[in-house]
C-alpha positions as CSV (number, residue, x, y, z in Angstrom):
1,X,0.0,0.0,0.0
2,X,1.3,3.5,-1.0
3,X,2.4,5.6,1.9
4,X,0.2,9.6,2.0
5,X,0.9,12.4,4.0
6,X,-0.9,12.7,7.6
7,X,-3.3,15.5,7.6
8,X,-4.7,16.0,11.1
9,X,-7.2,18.8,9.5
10,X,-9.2,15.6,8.3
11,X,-8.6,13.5,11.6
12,X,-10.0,16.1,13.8
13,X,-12.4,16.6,11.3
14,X,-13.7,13.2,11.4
15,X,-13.1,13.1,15.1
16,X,-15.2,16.0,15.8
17,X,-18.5,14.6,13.7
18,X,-17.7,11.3,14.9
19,X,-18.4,13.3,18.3
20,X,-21.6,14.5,16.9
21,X,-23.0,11.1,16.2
22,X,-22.3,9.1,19.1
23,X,-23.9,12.6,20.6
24,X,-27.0,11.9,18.6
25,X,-27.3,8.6,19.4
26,X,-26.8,8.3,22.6
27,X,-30.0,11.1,22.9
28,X,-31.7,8.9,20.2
29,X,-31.8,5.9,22.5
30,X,-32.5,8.0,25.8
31,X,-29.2,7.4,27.4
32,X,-28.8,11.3,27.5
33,X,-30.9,14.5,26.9
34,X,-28.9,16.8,24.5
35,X,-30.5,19.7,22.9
36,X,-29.4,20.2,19.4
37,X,-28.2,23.9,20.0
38,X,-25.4,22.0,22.1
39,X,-24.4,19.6,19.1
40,X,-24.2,22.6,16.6
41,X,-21.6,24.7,18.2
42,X,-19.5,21.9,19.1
43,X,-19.5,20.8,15.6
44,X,-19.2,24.4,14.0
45,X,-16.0,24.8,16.3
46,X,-14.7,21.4,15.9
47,X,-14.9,21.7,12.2
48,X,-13.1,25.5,12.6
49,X,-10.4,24.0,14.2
50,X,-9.8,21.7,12.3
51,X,-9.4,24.4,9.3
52,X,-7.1,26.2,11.2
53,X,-5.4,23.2,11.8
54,X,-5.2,22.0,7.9
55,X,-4.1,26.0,6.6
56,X,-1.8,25.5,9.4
57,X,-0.7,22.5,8.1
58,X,-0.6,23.5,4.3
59,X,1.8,26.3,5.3
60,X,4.8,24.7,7.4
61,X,4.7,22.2,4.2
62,X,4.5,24.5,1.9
63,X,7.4,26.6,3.8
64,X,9.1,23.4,3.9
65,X,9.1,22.4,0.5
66,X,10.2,26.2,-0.3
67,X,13.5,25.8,1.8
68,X,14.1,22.2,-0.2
69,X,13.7,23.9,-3.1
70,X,16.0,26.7,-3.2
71,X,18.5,24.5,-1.2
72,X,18.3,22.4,-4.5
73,X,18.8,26.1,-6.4
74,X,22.3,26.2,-5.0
């Protein structure tokens, strides 16, 4: 299997509405009581970090592969 780059944008992405499920579920089968204005800002936020987090991402590599680059020039 090929080797790809870890993004942690995507895993806290998936992280955070994996969150949001069990969330819903667990009100679904009456284990909890969670209003719905609870579940969307933890998903809007989740979803902004992990945004951040992937721009964040995209620029150390990006700076990275810069610095290779004219390293290469030389």
């Amino acid at each position: 299997m090929r080797r790809h780059e870890f993004q942690p944008g995507r895993l806290i992405a998936g992280l955070v509405l994996l969150l949001a499920g069990v969330l819903y579920l667990l009100d679904t089968t009456g284990e909890t009581d969670v209003p719905w204005y609870a579940v969307v800002p933890i998903t809007v936020g989740g979803l902004s970090l992990a945004a951040l987090v992937g721009l964040v991402t995209y620029a150390v590599r990006r700076d990275r592969r810069d610095r290779i680059a004219e390293s290469s020039d030389r």
